[in-house]
N, C-alpha and C positions, 0 to 999 in steps of 0.2 A: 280476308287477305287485303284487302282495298284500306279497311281501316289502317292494318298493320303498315302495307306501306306509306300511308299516308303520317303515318306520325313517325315514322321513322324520317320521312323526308319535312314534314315539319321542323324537328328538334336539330337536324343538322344546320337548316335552312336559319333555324333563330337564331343558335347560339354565334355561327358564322356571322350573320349580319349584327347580333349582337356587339363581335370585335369589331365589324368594319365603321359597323356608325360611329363609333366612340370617336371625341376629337381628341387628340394628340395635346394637351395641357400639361406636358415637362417643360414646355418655356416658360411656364409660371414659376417668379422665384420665391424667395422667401415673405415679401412683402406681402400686405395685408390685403392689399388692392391692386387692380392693374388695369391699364386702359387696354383691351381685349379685340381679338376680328372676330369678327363671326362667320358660320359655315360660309356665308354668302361672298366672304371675302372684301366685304365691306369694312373697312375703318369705325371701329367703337369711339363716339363720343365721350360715351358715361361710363364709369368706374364702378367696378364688379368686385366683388369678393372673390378671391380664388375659390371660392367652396362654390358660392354662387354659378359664379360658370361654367365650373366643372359637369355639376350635377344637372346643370342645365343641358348642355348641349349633350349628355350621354342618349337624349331620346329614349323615354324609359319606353316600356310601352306602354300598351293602350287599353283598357276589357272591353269588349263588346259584347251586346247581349241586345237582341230582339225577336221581332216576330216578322212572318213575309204572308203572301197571296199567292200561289202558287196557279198556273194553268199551265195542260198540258198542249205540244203542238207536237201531234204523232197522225199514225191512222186512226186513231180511235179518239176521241175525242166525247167532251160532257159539251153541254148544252149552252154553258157560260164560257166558253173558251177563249172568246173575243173580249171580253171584260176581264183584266187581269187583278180586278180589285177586288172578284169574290169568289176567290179559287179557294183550294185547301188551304189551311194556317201551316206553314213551319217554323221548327223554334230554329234562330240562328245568333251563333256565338263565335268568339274566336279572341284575336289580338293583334294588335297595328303597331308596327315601328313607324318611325318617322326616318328615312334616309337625310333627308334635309326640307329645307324650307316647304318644298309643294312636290317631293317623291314621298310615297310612302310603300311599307311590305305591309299586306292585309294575308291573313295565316285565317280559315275560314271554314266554321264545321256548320252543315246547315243539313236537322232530321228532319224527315215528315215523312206524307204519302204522295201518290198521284195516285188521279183518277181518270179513269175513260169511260161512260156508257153512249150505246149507240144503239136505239130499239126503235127501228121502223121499218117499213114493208120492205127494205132492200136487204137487211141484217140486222142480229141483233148478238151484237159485241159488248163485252165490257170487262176491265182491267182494274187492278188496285195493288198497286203496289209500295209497302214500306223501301224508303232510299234511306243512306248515309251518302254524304257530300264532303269530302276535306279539299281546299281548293286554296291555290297559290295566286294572291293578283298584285301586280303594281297599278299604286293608283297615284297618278298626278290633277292636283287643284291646279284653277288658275288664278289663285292668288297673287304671284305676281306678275298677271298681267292686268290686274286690278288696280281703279287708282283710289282714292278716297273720295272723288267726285260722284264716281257711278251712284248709281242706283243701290248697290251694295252698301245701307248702311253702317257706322263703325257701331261697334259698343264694348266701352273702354279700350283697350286696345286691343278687341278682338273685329274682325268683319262677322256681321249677322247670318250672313249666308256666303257661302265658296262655293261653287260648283267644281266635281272633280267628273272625273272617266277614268277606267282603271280595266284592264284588260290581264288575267291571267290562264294558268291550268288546273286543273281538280281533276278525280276521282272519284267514281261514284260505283254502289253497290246495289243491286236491286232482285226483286225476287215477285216476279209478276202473279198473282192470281186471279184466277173468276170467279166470279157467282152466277153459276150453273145448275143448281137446285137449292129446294127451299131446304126450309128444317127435316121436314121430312123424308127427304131426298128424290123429291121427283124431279124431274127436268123441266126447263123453261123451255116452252118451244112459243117465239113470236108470228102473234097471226095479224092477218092485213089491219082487222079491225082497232091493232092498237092495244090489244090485252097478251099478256101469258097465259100458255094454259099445258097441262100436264100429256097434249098428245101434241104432233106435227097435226098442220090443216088441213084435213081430208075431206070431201061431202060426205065420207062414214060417221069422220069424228064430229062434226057438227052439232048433233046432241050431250054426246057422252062426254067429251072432254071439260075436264074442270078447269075455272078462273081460278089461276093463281097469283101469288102478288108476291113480288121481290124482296126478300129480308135483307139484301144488301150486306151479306156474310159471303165473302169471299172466301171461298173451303177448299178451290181445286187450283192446284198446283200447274198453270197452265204450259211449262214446261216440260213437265212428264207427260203430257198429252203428246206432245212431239205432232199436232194437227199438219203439219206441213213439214217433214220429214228432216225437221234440222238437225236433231239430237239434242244432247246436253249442251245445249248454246252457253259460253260465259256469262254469268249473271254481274260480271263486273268490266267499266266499262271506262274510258275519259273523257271529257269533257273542255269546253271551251268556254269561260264566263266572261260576259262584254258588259259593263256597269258602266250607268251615268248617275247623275242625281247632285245633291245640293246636301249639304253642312250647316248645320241648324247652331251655332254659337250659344249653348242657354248660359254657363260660366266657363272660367277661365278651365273648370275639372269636367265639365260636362257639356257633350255634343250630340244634336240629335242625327241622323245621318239619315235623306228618304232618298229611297232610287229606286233603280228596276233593273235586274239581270236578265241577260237571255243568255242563255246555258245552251250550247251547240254539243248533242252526243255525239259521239265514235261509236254510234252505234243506232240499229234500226228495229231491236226488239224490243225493247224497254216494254209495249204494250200487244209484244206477240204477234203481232202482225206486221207484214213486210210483202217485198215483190215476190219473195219465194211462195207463197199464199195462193190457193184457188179460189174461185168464184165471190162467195162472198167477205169469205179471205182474202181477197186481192188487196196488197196496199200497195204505198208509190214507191219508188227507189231513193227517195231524201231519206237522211237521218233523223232520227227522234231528236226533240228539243222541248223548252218549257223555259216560262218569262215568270219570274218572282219579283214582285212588287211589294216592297218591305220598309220596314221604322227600324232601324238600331240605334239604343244610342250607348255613348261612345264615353268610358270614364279612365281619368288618367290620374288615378288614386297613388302614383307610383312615384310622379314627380317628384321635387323640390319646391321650394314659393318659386314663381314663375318671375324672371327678372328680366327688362325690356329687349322685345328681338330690335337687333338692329333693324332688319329688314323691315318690320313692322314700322318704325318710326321712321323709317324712310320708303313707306311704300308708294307713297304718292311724289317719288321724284325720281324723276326719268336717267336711269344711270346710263342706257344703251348712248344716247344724245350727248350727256354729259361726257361720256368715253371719247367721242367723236369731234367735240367743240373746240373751235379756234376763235377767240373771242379778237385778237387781233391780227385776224386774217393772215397773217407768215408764211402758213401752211407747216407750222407745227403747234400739233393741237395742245388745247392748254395742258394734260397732264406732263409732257414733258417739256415745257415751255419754261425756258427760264428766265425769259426776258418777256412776259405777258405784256408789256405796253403799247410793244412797237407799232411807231407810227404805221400808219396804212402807203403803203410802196416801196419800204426801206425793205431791201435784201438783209438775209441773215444767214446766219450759218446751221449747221443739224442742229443746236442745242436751245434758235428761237432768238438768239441774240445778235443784234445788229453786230455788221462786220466794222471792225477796227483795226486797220491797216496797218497801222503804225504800233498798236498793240498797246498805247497809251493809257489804258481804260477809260476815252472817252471817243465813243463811237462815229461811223465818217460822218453823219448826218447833222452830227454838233461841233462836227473838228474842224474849227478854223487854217487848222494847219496839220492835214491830213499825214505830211510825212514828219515828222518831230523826228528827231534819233534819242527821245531821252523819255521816262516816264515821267519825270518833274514838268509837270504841264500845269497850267488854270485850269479852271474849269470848261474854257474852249478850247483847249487842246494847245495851246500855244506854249513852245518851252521859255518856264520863267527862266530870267536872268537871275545875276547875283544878286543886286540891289532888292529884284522881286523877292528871293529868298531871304534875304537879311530884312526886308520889311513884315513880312508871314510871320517871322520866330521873333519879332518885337510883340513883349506881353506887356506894354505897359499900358496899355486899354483892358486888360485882364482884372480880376477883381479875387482875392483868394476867396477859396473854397468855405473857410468859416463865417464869411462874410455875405454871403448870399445873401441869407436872411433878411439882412438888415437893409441892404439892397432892395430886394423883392422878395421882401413879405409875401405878397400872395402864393410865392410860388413852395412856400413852409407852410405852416399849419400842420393839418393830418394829411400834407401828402409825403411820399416815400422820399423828398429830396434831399432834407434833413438826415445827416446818418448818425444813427444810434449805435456805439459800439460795445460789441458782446467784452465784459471783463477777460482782460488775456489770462490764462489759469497761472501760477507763480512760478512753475518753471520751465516755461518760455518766453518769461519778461524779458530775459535778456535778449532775444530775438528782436525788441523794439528797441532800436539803436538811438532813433530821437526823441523817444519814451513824449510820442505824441498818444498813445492807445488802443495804437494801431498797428498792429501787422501788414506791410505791405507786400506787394509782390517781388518788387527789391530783396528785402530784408531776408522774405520767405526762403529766395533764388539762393540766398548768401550765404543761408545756414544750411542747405540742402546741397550745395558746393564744396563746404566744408564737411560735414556728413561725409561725402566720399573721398576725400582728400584724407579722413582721419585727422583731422583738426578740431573735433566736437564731441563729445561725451552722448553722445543720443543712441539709442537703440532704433531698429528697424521700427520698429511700432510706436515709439517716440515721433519718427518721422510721418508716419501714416498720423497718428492725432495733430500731429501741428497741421496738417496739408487740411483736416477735414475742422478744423478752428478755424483757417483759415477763411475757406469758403462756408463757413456758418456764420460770419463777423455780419 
């Protein structure tokens, strides 16, 4: 039954998180390329393929597949129980979403056994039971609160090791037995001296009883015994798993994963003894629990080629800071700062930008003549006169445009100053009314005026290729 629910609340669990991780890429248009955000909400520099990002950020998942150490922390207890490194082996397997950057779903089946023996003058206990484990955890790295300085070294653009913690729920299955007679079914009865022997310790049995020795065959069903009047206790039970551990980077497909769980039950039989218990049945009133110290590692055979996280190539720079910074102190911080210069004491308005009284566009701190009634100003704010304006629109210090070159040379060559124009296609030559070779924005204006005036011969799509000749010249 435990299994059963547990994969039924698996499969819901995945497929669900399967829709939610997925990012939202209908704003990708048809283009072949796009500059991209990422989950983190960070600004993409680099240019992605629309496949590329797609399949990137859908977080495929993950397979996991290892081994753990198992020790149990009950009443009854083995002899290594303090050393979590040479308990029982269990196999554990399962599969990891990534929700984003440093959340992830861990979906987690982990089989084995536990054990307990306890044989000395005070009692002599012992338990073995096969478990099934399926178990729910979120696990968060601190990747980003990692910088590239630490001690954490990089390799390629993966980090060596991540430390994560991840804390979820499970269920678990169990079915307790003992080893109460050997093969040939006589009973264990422990005596002071440290042996078994096939009678209780009597000064009768002192000759007659025979040395036996433990075959370690668990045969009796320790809850049909009912030794402490429980009944048919549930053999299934939940569970609480707390993990830490560290991320072993070997390639961009494969991770090694070491930690150690401590598995808190809802529950106090797991090894048959408990408060309800007499004499040397007595246990404590805690819950059963056990710490598994384990290697999985981690493959993501599922991906796409991995194409750069942002996050990644910006993990060594401090966005919280940058969020917060006023680089010329205003007291509006640079992201909405639209005037980032301002001097240090100049008042400004919510948007960062020194106040201008006069509305001149040139600010009071530079305005000579703070009230003007006009925008025709200098560049100190002062309103030109007429003479000022009839000297401004004098272009005969001006030099045309074809002429540059010849002027200043250096400033031609293979730089962009020089224009090269695209041949205009043959019918929209007559659009070039000075049949210089050029389509200008005039000309452009002139025939897209007529166009709706009904004065031109052009179709709708006629107009669309001239506009986009246009800005391709």
């Amino acid at each position: 039954m435990a299994l059963k629910r547990f994969l039924i609340i698996l499969a819901v669990l995945f497929w669900g998180f399967n829709s939610f991780s997925q990012v939202d890429t209908s704003f990708v248009g048809s283009d072949t390329s796009f500059t991209g955000t990422d989950t983190s909400g960070f600004s993409s520099f680099f240019t992605y393929s629309e496949e590329e990002m797609s399949k990137y950020l859908e977080y495929k998942p993950i397979l996991k597949f290892g081994f753990g150490s198992l020790s149990f922390l009950g009443d009854v207890r083995d002899v290594y129980y303090k050393n979590p490194l040479i308990g029982r082996k269990p196999v554990v397997f399962g599969i990891s979403r990534k929700l984003n950057t440093f959340l992830a779903l861990d979906f987690d089946i982990t089989k084995g056994y536990l054990t307990g023996i306890e044989q000395n003058t005070l009692r002599n206990l012992n338990f073995k039971t096969d478990f099934f484990i399926g178990g729910i955890s979120l696990r968060y790295n601190f990747e980003q609160l990692l910088k590239k300085k630490d001690v954490f070294l990089s390799l390629e653009e993966y980090r060596v090791l991540i430390p994560f913690v991840s804390f979820g729920f499970e269920t678990v299955s169990f079915n307790s037995k003992g080893d109460l007679y050997d093969a040939q079914g006589r009973k264990y009865y422990a005596w002071s001296d440290g042996t078994l022997r096939d009678r209780p310790e009597t000064p009768q049995n002192v000759y007659t009883a025979q040395i036996l020795h433990r075959d370690y065959v668990f045969e009796t069903d320790l809850r049909e015994l009912n030794l402490d009047g429980l009944g048919k206790y549930n053999t299934s039970t939940y569970g609480i798993p707390i993990s830490a551990g560290v991320d072993l980077h070997v390639h961009n497909r494969l991770v090694l994963e070491f930690g150690v769980t401590y598995h808190y039950m809802m529950n106090d039989l797991i090894d048959n003894v408990s408060s309800a218990g007499q004499g040397d049945r007595k246990g404590d009133d805690k819950n059963d629990a056990f710490v598994n110290a384990y290697i999985v590692a981690k493959f993501d055979i599922f991906s796409a080629k991995k194409v750069v996280d942002v996050t990644d190539a910006y993990s060594d720079v401090d966005f919280a800071t940058l969020d917060k910074m006023d680089s010329d102190g205003d007291g509006v911080i640079d992201l909405w700062d639209e005037c980032p210069e301002t001097p240090a004491g100049e008042k400004v308005d919510e948007k960062g930008c020194p106040l201008d009284d006069d509305k001149d566009g040139i600010p009071n701190y530079r305005d000579k003549e703070v009230k003007s009634d006009t925008i025709l100003v200098s560049t100190e704010g002062v309103k030109l006169s007429e003479e000022d304006m009839i000297a401004l629109s004098d272009s005969n210090d001006a030099i045309n445009e074809d002429e540059i070159c010849q002027v200043y040379p250096s400033m031609c060559g293979k730089t962009l100053l020089r224009r090269h124009f695209t041949e205009i296609p043959t019918k929209f030559k007559f659009v070039d009314k000075n049949k210089d070779g050029y389509i200008s924005l005039d000309e452009l204006n002139d025939v897209i005026d007529k166009f709706f005036d009904f004065e031109i011969n052009l179709t709708v799509d006629d107009i669309y290729e001239l506009t986009d000749f246009f800005f391709s010249q």
